[in-house]
KELO-193018 format. One record per atom (N, C-alpha, C): x, y, z negated. Coordinates in steps of 0.05 Angstrom, whole numbers, plus 5000, padded with zeros to 4 digits. Each point is the difference from the previous one (the first is absolute). Layout:
N
XYZ/...
END
This chain:
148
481852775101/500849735006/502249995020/499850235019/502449935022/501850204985/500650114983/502950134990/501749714980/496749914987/500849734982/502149835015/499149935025/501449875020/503050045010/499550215005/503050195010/501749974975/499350024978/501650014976/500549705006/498949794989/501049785004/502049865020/499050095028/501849985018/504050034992/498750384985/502450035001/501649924972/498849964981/500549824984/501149705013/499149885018/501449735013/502349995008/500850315011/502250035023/502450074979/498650034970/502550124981/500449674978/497949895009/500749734987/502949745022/499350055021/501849915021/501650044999/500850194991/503650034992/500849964972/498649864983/501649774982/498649845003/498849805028/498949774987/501649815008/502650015000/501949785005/501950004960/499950234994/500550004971/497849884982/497949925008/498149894979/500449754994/501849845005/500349684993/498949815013/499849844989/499049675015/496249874990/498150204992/498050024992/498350265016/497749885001/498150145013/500750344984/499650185016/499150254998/496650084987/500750084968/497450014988/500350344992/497450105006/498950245001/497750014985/500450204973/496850004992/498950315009/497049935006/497850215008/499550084976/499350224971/498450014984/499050325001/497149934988/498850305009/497549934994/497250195003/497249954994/499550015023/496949775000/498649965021/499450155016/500349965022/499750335026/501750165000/503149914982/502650175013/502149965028/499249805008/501250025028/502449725006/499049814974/502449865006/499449785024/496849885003/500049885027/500350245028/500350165000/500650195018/503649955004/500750074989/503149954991/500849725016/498949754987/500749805014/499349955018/498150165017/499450015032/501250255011/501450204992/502449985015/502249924992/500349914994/502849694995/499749835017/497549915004/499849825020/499750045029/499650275006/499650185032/503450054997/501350094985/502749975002/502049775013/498949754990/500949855007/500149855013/497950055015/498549915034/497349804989/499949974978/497449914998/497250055012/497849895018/498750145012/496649834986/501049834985/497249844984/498650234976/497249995002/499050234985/500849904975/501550304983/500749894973/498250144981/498649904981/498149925000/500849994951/497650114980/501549914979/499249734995/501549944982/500049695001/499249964963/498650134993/497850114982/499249684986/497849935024/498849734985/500849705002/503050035021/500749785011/503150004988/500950224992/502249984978/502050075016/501349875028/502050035015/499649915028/501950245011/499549945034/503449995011/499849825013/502550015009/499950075041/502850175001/499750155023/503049875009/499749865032/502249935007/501750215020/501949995005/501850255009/501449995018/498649995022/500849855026/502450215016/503049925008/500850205011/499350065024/500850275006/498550185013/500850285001/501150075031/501450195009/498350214992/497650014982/497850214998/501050034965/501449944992/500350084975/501150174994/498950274984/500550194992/503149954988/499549884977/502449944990/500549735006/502249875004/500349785007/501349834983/499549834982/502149954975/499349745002/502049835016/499549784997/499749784977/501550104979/499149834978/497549934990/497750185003/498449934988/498549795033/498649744991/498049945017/496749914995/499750044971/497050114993/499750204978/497450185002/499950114985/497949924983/499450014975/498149834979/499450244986/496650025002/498050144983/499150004973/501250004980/498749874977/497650154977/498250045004/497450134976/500249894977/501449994978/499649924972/498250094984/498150175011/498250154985/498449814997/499049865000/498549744990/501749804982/502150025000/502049764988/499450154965/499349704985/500550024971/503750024989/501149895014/502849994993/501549985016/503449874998/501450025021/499649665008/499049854985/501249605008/498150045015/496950165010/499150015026/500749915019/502050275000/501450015034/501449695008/500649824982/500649705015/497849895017/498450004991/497850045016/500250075027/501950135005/500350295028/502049855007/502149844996/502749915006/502050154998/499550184978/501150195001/503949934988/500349864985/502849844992/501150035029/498549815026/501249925019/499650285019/498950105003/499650295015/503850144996/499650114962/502050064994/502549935010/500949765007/502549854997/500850125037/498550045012/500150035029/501150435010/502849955008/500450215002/498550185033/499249795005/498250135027/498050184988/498249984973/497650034986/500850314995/497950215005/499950214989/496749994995/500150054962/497349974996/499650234987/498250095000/498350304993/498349874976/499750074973/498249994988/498250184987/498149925008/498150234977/500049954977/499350174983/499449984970/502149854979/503050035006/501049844994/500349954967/498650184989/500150054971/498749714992/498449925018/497849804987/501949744993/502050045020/501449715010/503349944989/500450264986/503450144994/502249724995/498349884975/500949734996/501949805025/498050005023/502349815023/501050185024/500550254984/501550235021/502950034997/502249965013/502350094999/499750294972/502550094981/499250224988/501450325015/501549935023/500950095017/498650145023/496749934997/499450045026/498650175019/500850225016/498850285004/497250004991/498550224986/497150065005/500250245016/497750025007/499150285013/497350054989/499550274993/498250094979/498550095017/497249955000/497950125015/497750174975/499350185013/497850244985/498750035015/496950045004/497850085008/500250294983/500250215025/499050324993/497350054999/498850015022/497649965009/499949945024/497750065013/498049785022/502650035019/501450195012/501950125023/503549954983/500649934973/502950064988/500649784996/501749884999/501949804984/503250124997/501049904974/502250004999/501049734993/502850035024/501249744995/502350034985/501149794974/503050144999/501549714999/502950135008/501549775007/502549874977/
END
């Protein structure tokens, strides 16, 4: 869990240097991988990255959590563009017209937004077709591989 972390971190610090090239729309990231590969790990260190200090937490039965991004001389990386970060669990979602449900249209449109999704396969339909995944694998009880 704490290498999971470190990776993400440093995965953040390599996202910061194009997130002024990403456009005028939220920053969308998909998580995909099997259950117990590390991707709420992942988004808790994204969020210790970013000075977030609220327990992050999966957002499994509640669908989405949103994390505000207060600046803060304590930030690892400091990227001011983003000023929330948004949790999203689609592993429950039947489809993608769900996520309106989530506000997710208006989430999108906001270039402050960097949202992490899980399971994005479920949801592909209202995903940019552009838009990073990161592949998570469960090795066993102690392995994951992440690929980027």
């Amino acid at each position: 869990m704490e290498e999971t972390q470190a990776l993400a971190s440093e995965w953040l610090s390599s996202l910061g240097g194009r997130v002024t090239k990403l456009g005028d729309k939220a920053t969308i990231v998909g998580l995909s991988g099997d259950l117990g590969s590390g991707k709420t790990s992942f988004v808790q260190g994204v969020a210790n990255a970013l000075g977030i200090t609220d327990n992050v937490t999966s957002p499994t039965f509640i669908l989405e959590r949103i994390y505000k991004i207060v600046s803060s001389a304590n930030f690892q990386f400091p990227i001011s563009n983003f000023q929330k970060l948004i949790h999203i669990d689609a592993y429950r979602l039947d489809n993608a017209s769900e996520l309106k449900h989530l506000g997710f249209e208006e989430l999108v449109q906001d270039p402050g937004n960097l949202i992490l999704i899980e399971w994005p396969e479920r949801v592909q339909e209202a995903l940019p077709p552009d838009i990073q995944t990161l592949k998570f694998e469960f090795i066993d009880e102690s392995t994951r591989r992440i690929s980027f």
